[in-house]
FIDOLUM-265926 format. One record per residue: x, y, z of N, C-alpha, C in turn. Coordinates in steps of 0.02 Angstrom, whole numbers, plus 50000, padded with zeros to 5 digits. Each point is the difference from the previous one (the first is absolute). Example, Ala and Ser with C-alpha at 12.3 -4.5 7.8 and 13.67 -1.06 7.14 Angstrom:
# FIDOLUM-265926
506604971650390499555005950000500455006050000499825005349964500425005950003499615005550037
This chain:
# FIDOLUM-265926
496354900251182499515001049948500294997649933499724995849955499954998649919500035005149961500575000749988500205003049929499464998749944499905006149986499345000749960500524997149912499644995049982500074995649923499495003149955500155002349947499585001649949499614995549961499494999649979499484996049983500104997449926500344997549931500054997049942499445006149971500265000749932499545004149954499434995149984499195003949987499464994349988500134998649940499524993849978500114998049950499255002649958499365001450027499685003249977499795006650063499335003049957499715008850043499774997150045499695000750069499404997250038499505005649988499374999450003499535004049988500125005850060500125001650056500195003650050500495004349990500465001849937500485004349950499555001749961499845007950008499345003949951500495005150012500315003750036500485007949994500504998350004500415007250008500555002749997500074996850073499695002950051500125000650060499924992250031499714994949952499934994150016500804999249995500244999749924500494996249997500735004050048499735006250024500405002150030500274996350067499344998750036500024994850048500544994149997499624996249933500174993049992500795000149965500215004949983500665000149985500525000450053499815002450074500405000750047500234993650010499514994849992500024990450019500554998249969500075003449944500474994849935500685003950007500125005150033500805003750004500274997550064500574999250016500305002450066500135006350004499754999750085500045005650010500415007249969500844997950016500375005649974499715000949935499724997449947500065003749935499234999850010499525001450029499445002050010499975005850017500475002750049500455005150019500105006049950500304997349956500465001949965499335002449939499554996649984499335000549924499875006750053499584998950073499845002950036499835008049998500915001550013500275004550030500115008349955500275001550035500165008849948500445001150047500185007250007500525003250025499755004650049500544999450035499875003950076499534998250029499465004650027499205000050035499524995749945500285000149939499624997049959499115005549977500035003550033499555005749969499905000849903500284999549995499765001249889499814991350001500334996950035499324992449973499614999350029499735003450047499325000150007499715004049987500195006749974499865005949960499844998449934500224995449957499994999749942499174995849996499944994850066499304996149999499375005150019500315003450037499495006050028499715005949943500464999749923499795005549972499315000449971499844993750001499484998149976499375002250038499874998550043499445001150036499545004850027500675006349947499635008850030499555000449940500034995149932499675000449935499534996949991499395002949989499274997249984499794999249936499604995849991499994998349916499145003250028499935004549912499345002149992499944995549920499314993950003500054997849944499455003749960499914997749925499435003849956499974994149986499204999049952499614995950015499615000549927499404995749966499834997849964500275002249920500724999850001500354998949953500254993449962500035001549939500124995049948500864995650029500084993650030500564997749984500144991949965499264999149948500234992949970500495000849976500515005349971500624999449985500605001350053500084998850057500335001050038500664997249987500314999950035500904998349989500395002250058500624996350001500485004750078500724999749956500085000749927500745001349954500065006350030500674998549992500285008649993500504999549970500465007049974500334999249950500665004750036500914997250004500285004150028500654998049952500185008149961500635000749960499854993849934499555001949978499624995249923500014993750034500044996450039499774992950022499304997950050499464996549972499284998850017500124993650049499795003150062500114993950061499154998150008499944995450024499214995650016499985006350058500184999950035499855003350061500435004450048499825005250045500575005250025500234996450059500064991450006500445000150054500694994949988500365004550012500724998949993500284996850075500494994749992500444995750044500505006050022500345004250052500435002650011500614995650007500525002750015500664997149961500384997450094499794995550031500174995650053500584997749980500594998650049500684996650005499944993050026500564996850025500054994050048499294995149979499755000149968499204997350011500154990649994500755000250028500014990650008499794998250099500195007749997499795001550060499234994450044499615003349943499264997750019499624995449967500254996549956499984994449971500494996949954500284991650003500454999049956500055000849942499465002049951499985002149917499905006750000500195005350042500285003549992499415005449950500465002149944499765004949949499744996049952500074992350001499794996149954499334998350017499835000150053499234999650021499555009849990500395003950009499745004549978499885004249938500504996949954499844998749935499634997649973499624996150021499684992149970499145004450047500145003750037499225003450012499765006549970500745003249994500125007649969499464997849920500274992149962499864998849922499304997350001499704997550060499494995649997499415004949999500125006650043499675006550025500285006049970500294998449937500155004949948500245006450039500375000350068500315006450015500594999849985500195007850003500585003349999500564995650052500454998249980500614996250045500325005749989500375001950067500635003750004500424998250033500504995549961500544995250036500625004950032499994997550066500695004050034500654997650000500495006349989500555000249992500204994050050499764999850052500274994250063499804995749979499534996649957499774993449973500324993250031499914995750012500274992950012499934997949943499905000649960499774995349937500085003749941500664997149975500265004349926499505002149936499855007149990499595001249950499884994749954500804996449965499714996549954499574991550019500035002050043499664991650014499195002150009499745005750002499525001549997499434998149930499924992649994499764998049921499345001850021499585006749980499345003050009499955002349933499414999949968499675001349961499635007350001499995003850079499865006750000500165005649984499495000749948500385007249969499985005650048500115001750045499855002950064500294999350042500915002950002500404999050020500555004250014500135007350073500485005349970500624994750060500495005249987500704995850049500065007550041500114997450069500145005750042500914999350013500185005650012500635000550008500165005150057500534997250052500395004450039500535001049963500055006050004500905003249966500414996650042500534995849977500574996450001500735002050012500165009150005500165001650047500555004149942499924996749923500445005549945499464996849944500045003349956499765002649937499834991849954500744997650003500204994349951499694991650043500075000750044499514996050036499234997350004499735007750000499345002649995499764997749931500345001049947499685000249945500064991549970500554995850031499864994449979499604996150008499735002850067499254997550020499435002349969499985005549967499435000649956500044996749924500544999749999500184996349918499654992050013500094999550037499904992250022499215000449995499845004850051499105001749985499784999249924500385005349972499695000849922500084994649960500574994350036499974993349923499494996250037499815001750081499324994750015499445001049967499985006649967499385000749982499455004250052500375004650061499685003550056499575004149965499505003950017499865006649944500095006650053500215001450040500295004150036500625000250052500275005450029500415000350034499805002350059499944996650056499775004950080500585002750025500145005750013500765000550044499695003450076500404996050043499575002550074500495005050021499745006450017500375004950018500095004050085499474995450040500005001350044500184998950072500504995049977500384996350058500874998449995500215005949977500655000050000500534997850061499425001250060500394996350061499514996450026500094994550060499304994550025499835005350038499374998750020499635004550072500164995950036499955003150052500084999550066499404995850025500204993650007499274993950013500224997950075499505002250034500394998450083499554992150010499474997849967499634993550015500504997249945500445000549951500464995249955500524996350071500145007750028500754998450043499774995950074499495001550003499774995750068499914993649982499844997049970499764994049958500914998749980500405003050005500684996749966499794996749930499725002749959499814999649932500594999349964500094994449956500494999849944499914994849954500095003549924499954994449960500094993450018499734994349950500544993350021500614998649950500424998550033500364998849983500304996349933500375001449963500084996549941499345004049941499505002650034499455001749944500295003449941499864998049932500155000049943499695008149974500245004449965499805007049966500315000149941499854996549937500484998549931499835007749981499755004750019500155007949965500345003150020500134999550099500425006250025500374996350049500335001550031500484997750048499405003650077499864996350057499595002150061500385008250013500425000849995500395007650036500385003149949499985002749961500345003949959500705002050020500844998549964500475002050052499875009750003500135000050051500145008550023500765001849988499835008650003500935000749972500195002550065500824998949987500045001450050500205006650054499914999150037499835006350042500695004450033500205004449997500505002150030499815004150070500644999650036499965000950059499565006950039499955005249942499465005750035499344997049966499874995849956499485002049964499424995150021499215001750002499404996850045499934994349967499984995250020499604995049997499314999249953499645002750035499415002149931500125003049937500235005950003499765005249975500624998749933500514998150012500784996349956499934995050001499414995750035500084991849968499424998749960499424996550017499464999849949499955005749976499735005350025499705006049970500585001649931500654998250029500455002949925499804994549938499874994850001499794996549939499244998850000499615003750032499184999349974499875002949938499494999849974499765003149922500105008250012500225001149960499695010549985499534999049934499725007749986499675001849944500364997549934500705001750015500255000249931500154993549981499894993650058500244993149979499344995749968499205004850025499534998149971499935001649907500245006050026500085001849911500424995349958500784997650011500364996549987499664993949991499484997850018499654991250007499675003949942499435000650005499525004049950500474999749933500365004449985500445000549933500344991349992500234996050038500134993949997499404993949986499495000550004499374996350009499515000149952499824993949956499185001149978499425001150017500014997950056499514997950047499895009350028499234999450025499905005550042500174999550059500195005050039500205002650072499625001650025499814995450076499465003450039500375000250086499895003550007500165004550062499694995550077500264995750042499564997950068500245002650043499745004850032500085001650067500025009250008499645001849946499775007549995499605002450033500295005050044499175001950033500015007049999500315004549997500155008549985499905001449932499375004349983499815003049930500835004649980500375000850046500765004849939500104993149967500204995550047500274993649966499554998149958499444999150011499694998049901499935003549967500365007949989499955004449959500564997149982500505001450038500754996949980500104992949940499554993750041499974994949974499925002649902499395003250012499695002449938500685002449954500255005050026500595003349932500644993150005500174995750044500474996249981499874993349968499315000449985499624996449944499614994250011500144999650090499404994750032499394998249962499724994549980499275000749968499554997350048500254999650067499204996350052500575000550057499385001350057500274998750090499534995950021500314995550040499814996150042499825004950080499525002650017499885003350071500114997250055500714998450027500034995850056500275002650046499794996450071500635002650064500204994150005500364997549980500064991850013499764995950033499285000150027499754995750021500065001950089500185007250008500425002350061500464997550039500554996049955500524996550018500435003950016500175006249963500615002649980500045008650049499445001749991500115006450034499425002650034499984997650056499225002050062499485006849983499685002550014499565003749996499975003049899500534998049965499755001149930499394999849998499745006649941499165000549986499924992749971499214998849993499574994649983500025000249926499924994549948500155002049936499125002749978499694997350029499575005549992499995009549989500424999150060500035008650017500595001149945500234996049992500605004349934499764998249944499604996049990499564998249925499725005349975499535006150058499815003849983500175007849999500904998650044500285006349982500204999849919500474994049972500244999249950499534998949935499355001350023499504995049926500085008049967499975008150056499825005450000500705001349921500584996250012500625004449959500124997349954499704993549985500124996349943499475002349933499984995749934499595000149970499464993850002499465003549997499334993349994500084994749988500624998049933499904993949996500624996150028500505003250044500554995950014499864994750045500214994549986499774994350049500475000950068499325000650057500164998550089499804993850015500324996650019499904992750047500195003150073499284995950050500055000550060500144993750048500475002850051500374993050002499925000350099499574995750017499855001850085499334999450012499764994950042499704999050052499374998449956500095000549966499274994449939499954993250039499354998050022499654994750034499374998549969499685004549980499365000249970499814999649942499684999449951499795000849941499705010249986499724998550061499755009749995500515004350030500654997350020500415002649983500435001949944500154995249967499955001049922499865004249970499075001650021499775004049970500125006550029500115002450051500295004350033500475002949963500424996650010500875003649972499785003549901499584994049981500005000349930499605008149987499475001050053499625004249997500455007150001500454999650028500405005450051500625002149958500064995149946500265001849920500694994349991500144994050042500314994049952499834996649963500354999649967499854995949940500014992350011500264998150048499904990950044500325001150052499874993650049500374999450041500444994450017500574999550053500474992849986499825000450085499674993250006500064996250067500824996350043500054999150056500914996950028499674995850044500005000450053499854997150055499364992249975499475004749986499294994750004500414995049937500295001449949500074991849959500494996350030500575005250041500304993450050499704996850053499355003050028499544994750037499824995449981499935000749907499614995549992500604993549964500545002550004500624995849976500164996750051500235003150052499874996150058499744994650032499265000749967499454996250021499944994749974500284999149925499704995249940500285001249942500515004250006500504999649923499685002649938500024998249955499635002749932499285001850018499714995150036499264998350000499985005650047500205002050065499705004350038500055007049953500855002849994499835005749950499565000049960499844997449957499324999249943499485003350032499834994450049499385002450060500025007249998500545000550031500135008750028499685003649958500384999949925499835003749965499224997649965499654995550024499364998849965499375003450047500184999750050499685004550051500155007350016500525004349977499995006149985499605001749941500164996749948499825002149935499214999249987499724994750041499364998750004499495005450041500595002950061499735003950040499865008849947500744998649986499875008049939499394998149946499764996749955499734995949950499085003850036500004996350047499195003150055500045004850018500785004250023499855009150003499835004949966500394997349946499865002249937499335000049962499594995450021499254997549984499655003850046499985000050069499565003850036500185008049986500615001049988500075008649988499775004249950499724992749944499835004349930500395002649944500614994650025500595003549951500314993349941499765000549960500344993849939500674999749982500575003350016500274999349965500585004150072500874997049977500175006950044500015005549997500045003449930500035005749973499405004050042499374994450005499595003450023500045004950086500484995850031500044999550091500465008650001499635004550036500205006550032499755001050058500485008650001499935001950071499305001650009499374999849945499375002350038499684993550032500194993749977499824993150054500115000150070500575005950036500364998850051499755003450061500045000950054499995008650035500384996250062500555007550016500464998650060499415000650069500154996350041499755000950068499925009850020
């Protein structure tokens, strides 16, 4: 049998790319396999990524009707900065992975489609070569394993001109990906990361002491190293990978100003709740106006409106703009995001709601 060859990125859309689930398809063509695998996959049984697509579907939209929206709009406003719209790029690694321009093609759709870029710490493509004109731009960061490390990477953020700080807090060790290890999944070789080194060195371990628990786990983030960034930083601190209301109480007194609601995409730890289901334990402990970003299994435009209803303040898509990077580079992301935003744009119109401020839980009802 022929070794399956991946198909060249297009050079334009074909009219037959209208969804998510289209380009989901047509993105399998343009990967090899292993790192199709690898966009794919989650951890263990893989249960929270298909949990996270499933949260959606127990929620019914009730719309209202012959209301005023010639002034309509989809701005929203998070930590004094006015975005066109609540959908945010989530903060993807390796992305030379799935096409050769990399973050430079997703830059160049993030500015064209006025979203939120949230460039990852794993980047292929050095912040500063990023010549974008988008004011709409935070830097995500994995802790680097000490204090003085960590923070040179945000300094670097703040002379780019980032306007936030993401720090991901929820993957201090990899999950357990049994479709990564079957697939013999591994970077390629030589691939370039001008922010972090691929493996962080570990310390070293003495002869009683675990493996886990004395190797990564001893240099992952604590509370008090978030505080330490915070007091070091202009920039605001936002929290990815929160899903327990103590922890965003917590976040709250060590001076967090926004969470990102994520399970990582259910990479990292199997059956974790849906960020749905922790969107609405945590919306309960915060204050009204602290900004939640929901980060999982958004495909839809009335999903969007879903999450927004259910009390985030936007959401950041992963997967669907690397379909569409995959597919066609700048031009497919764009797409991506022109067909979500178009899809929210008509939910928002049939529901009777102008504005986001307007979108609540009385639009909604659980199954």
């Amino acid at each position: 049998m022929n070794a399956f060859t991946p198909l060249a990125p297009l050079k334009q859309i074909p009219a037959y790319l209208q969804t998510i689930a289209d380009y989901e398809k047509q993105a399998q063509q343009h990967l090899p396999t292993m790192v199709w695998h690898y966009l794919q996959g989650g951890s263990m049984d893989e249960l929270s990524v298909q949990d996270n697509l499933d949260q959606f579907k127990t929620i019914q939209l009730i719309p209202r009707h012959l209301n005023d929206l010639t002034q309509g709009h989809t701005a929203c406003e998070i930590l004094g900065q006015k975005f066109p719209h609540p959908i945010f790029l989530a903060p993807i690694g390796h992305q030379q992975q799935f096409h050769p321009e990399a973050e430079l093609a997703t830059a160049l759709a993030a500015e064209v489609l006025e979203s939120n870029l949230i460039l990852s710490n794993f980047s292929n493509t050095d912040m500063r070569s990023l010549k974008i004109d988008n004011p709409y731009k935070w830097f995500q960061l994995y802790w680097q394993g000490d204090r003085e490390k960590s923070l040179a990477l945000v300094k670097l953020a703040e002379q780019q001109n980032f306007k936030a700080l993401v720090i991901t807090v929820d993957s201090p060790h990899t999950g357990i990906r049994d479709r990564e290890r079957r697939v013999f999944f591994q970077l390629p070789e030589g691939m370039q990361h001008p922010h972090t080194p691929t493996h962080i060195p570990l310390p070293e371990i003495g002869e009683n002491q675990h493996p886990v628990f004395n190797g990564l786990m001893q240099i992952a983030p604590k509370w008090k190293d978030i505080e330490w960034i915070i007091a070091h930083t202009s920039l605001p601190v936002i929290l990815k990978g929160i899903v327990h209301p103590q922890d965003a109480k917590l976040a709250l007194q060590y001076g967090v100003q926004g969470l990102i609601i994520s399970n990582h995409g259910g990479r990292v730890l199997d059956t974790c709740i849906s960020p749905l289901t922790a969107l609405k334990l945590i919306k309960k402990v915060v204050p009204t106006d602290f900004p939640l970003i929901l980060d999982g299994g958004i495909r839809r435009g009335s999903d969007v409106f879903k999450a927004i209803a259910l009390g985030a303040t936007a959401v950041c898509i992963g997967r669907p703009y690397i379909y569409g990077l995959a597919t066609a580079g700048a031009l497919g992301v764009a797409h991506v995001l022109k067909i979500l935003k178009e899809e929210f744009e008509i939910t928002m119109a049939l529901m009777g709601t102008a504005t986001v401020n307007n979108i609540n839980q009385e639009h909604i009802l659980h199954k």
